[in-house]
C-alpha positions, -999 to +999 in steps of 0.1 A: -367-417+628-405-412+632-401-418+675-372-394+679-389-361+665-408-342+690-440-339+680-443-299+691-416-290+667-413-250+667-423-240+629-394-229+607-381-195+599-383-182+568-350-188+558-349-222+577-348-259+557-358-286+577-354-321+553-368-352+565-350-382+547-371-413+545-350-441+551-369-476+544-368-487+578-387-517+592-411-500+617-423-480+587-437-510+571-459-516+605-469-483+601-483-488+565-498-525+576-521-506+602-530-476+583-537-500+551-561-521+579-577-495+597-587-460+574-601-447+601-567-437+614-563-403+620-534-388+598-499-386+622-485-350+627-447-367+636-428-345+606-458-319+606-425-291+607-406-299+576-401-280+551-391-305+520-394-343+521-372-365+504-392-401+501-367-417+477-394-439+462-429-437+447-443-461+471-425-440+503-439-409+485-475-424+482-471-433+519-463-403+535-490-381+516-518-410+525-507-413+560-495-385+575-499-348+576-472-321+561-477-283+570-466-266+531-437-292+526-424-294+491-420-333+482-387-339+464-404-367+441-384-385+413-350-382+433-331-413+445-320-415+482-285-407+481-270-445+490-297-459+460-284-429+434-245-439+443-246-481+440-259-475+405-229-453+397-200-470+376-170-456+395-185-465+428-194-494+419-159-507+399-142-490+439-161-513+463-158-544+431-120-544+434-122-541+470-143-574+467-119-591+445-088-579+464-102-596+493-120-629+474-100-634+443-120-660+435-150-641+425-133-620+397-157-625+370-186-639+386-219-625+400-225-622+431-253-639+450-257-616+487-275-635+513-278-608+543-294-613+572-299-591+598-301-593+635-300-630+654-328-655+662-334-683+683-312-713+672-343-735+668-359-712+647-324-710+627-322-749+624-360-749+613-354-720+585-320-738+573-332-774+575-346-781+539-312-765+524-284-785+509-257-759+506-236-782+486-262-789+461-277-757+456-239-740+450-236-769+429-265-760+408-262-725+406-228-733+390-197-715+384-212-684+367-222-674+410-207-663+437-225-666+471-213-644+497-228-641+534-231-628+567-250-654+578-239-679+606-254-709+597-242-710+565-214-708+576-212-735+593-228-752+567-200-746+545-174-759+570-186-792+561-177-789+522-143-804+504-120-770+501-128-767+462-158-749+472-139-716+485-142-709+446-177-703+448-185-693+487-173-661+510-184-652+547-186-612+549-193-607+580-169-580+594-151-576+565-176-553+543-203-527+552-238-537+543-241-509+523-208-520+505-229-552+490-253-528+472-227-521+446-218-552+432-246-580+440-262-591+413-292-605+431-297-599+470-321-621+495-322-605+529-347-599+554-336-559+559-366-536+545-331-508+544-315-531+520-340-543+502-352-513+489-322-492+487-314-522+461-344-520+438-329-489+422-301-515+409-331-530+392-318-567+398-335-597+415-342-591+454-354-615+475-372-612+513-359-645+536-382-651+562-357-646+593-370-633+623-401-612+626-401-585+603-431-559+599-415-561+565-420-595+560-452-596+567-457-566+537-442-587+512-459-623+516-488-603+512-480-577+484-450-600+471-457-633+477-431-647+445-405-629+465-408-645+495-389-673+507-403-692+539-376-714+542-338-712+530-340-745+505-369-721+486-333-703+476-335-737+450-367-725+434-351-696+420-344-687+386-302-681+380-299-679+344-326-651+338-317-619+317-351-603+327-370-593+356-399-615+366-433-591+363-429-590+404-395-583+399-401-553+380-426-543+398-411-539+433-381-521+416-406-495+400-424-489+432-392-483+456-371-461+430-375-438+408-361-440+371-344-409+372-311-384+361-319-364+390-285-365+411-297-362+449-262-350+457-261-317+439-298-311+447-295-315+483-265-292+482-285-266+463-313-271+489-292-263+516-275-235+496-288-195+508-289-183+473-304-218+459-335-234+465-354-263+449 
């Protein structure tokens, strides 16, 4: 991360490869809100010593040449972070899906609707953001085709108020699966982590910011993506279930944090790293 690297980084032998992996992290976002606010921001010298930078997006890519300052680093453009190349691939993906099965039988078959949340807030700002939402009537209208699967507290405890019948359409995660883990097999994901988030757009499916807690990367996407930003939990009724394509905003987000690419990060990084291969 940007704080931990000491600024007066010795330069790198010859023979050295020093990669800096961008991964989306929220303070990032803050970065790119003052920079965007204020050009006459002198460019940062943070990763001035690497020697190749993996962005894993265009918009991470556009970013880092804008904003900060890169001493003859080669940009590894139109490659996928490693975690966004492997939830699109089919055996990973059919691994963690059984997993979720084994463990919630009930959503064989069904997509999956991942509401993650992370870290806490203040209980009245949890009652506020949950207050407009009738958990029984939007499971009810997203209908059987969904599966909604949480980490979220308070929705759990919403659901502890529902007849028994509705285990067929409702699972709480937390503890039982990674985060990462619900990249592979959600069909549409509303969350308020900027890692998540955009690490998901390479599925090319739906994703959603929920307005929990201040997030620098909330505040990016009620202003750059304001159809994919929920205020309030009961906007989760506005949403469209039965679509087969992505909304132009939709689309657009995906394009701008992955790449559309073949390139498997996996066996390039291993070449980079490699003495008698280099990129």
């Amino acid at each position: 991360m940007d704080p931990s690297i000491p600024v007066k980084l010795s330069p790198a032998l010859p023979e050295e490869r020093r990669l800096l992996t961008l991964v989306p992290y929220d303070y990032l976002f803050n970065e790119y809100l003052k920079f965007t606010e204020d050009s006459e921001l002198a460019h940062k010298k943070t990763f001035f010593r690497c020697t190749h930078v993996l962005p894993g997006s265009p918009f991470f890519s556009n970013f880092l040449k804008n904003f900060y300052e890169f001493e003859n680093a080669t940009f590894l453009d139109d490659m996928c972070l490693p975690l966004a190349w492997d939830i699109t691939s089919k055996e990973s993906k059919e691994n963690v899906r059984n997993n979720l099965e084994y463990l919630y039988p009930e959503a064989k078959g069904k997509k999956i609707l991942t509401i993650l949340t992370v870290n806490q807030i203040a209980p009245e700002e949890m009652t506020e953001l949950f207050s407009d939402l009738d958990l029984k009537k939007f499971l009810n209208e997203i209908g059987d085709n969904w599966f909604l699967l949480t980490n979220n507290i308070n929705l759990l405890e919403m659901s502890g108020k529902l007849p028994f019948s509705y285990v067929k359409c409702f699972g709480y995660m937390k503890g039982v699966f990674g985060f990462d883990n619900l990249l592979y097999f959600s069909d549409m994901l509303v969350t308020n982590s900027s890692k998540h988030a955009c690490t998901f757009a390479s599925e090319n499916k739906p994703v959603y910011y929920l307005n929990y807690g201040k997030k620098h990367f909330g505040r990016y996407m009620k202003q750059y993506y304001p159809d994919l930003y929920l205020e309030t939990a009961g906007e989760l009724l506005t949403l469209d279930y039965v679509q087969t394509e992505l909304s132009e905003e939709e689309s657009r987000f995906c394009q701008e944090f992955a790449y559309n690419t073949t390139q498997n990060p996996f066996s390039s990084l291993k070449n980079l790293f490699s003495q008698e291969t280099t990129i």
